[in-house]
C-alpha positions in Angstrom: -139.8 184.1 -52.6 -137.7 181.1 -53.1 -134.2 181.1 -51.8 -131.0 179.4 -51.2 -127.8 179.3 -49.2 -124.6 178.7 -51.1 -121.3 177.2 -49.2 -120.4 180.7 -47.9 -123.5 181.0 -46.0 -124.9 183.6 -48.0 -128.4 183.5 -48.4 -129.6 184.4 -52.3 -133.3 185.4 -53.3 -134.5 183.6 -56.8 -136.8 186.3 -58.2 -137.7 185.5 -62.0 -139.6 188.9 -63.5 -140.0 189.9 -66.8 -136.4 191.7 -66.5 -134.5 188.9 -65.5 -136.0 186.8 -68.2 -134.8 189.7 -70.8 -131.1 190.0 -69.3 -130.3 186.7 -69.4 -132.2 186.0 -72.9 -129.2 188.9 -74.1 -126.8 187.4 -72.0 -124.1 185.2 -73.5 -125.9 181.9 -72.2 -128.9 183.0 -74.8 -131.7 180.8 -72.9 -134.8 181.5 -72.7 -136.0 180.7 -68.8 -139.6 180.5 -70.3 -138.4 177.0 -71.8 -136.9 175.7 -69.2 -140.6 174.0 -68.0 -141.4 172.9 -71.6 -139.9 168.9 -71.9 -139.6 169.4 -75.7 -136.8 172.7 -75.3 -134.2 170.1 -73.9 -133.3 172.8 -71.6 -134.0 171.2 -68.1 -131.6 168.4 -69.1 -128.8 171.6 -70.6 -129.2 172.7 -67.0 -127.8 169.4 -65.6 -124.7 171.1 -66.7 -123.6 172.2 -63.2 -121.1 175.3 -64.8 -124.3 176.7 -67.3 -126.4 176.2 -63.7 -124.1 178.1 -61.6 -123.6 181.2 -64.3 -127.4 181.0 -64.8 -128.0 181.5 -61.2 -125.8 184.2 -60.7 -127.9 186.3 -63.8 -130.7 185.6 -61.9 -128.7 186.8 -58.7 -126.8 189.4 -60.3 -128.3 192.2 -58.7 -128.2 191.0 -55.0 -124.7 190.0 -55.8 -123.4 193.1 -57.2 -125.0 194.6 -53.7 -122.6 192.4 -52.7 -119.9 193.3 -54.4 -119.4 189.4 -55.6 -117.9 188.3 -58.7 -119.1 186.0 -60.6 -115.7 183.7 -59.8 -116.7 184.3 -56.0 -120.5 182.7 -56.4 -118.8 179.7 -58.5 -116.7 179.7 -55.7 -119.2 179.2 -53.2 -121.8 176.7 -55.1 -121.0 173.0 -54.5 -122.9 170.0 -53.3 -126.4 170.9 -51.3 -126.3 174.4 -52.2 -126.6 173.3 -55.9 -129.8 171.3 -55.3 -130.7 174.1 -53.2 -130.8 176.7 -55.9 -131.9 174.4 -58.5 -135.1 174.1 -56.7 -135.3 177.7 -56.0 -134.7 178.3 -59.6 -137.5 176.2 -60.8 -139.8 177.2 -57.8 -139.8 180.7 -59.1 -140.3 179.9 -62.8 -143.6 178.3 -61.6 -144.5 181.3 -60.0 -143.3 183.2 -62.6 -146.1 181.6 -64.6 -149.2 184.1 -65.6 -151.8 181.5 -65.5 -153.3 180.2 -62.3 -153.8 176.9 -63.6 -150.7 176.2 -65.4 -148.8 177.6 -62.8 -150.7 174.9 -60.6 -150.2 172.1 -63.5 -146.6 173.3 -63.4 -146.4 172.7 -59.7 -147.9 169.2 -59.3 -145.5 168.0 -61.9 -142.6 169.5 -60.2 -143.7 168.0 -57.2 -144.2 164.4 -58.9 -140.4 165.1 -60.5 -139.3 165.3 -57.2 -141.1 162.5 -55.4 -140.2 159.8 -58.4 -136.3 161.2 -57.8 -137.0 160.4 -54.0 -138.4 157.4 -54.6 -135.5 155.9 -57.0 -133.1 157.0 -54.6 -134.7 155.5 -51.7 -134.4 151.8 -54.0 -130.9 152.2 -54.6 -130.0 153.1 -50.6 -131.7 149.9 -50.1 -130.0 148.1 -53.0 -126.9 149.3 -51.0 -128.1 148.3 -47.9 -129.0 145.0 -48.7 -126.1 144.2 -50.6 -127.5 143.5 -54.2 -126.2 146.2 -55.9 -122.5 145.0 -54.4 -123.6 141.8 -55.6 -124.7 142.8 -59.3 -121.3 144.5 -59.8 -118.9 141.9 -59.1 -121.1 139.7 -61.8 -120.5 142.1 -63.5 -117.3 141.7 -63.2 -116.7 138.9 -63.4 -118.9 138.2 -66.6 -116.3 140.6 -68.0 -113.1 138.5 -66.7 -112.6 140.1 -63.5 -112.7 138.6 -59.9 -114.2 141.2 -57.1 -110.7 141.5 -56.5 -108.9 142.0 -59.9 -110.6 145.5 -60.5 -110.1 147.1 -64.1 -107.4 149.8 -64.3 -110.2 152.6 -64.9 -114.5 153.0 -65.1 -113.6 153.5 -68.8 -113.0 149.8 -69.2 -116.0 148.4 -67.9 -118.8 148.2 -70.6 -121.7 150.1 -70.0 -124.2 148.8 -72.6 
């Protein structure tokens, strides 16, 4: 069973049944977890939404955390940073498993698993695009093809185009 820890150090169980699909199908979120895999229901990119994650997560949680006796303002509360990622993965580890069928369950897998290595991978280029200094380097020509000096920063992010 996948799992995660939020900031409080509680440990949470990601179990996706039938039940849990129907709850939170009813629920006021009105998703439909069996989607969530399927590119063309949008729904993977919805959850990028950090808020909709976390109240997601805790209907999928909800009976461990009324065990609990934790609110749903208390498991907000506690879900910031690495625990995020942490249950995210969880989340979408047990929708794969949730899957019926052995081989999509499997196709399901691998594709998480590529997700995840192509995420890896782009970070690992823009650590060493840090590293190196070229990234530094690319935004103060930026900069400065926009009439600032590397020292004469714009008043806000808003003001730097980013087309």
């Amino acid at each position: 069973m996948a799992t995660f820890t939020d900031t409080a150090g509680r440990v949470w169980d990601v179990r996706i049944d039938v039940e849990t699909i129907r709850t939170i199908r009813e629920s006021e979120l009105k998703i439909n977890l069996l989607e969530v895999l399927d590119p063309k229901s949008g729904l993977l990119e919805r959850l990028s939404d950090p808020v909709m994650l976390v109240d997601l997560l805790y209907l999928v949680c909800k009976s461990q955390a009324d065990c609990e006796q934790i609110s749903p303002a208390d498991f907000g509360r506690a879900m910031a940073g690495d625990a995020i990622a942490e249950a995210t993965d969880a989340l979408l580890e047990s929708l794969v498993n949730f899957c019926p069928n052995a081989r999509l369950r499997n196709v399901q897998s691998q594709m998480l698993k590529a997700a995840s290595r192509a995420r890896d991978q782009a970070l690992t280029a823009i650590e060493a695009k840090i590293a190196d200094g070229s990234l530094e380097r690319a935004m103060n020509a930026a900069l400065a093809q926009h009439g600032h000096s590397s020292g004469d920063a714009p008043g806000s992010l808003e003001s730097i185009p980013l087309g």
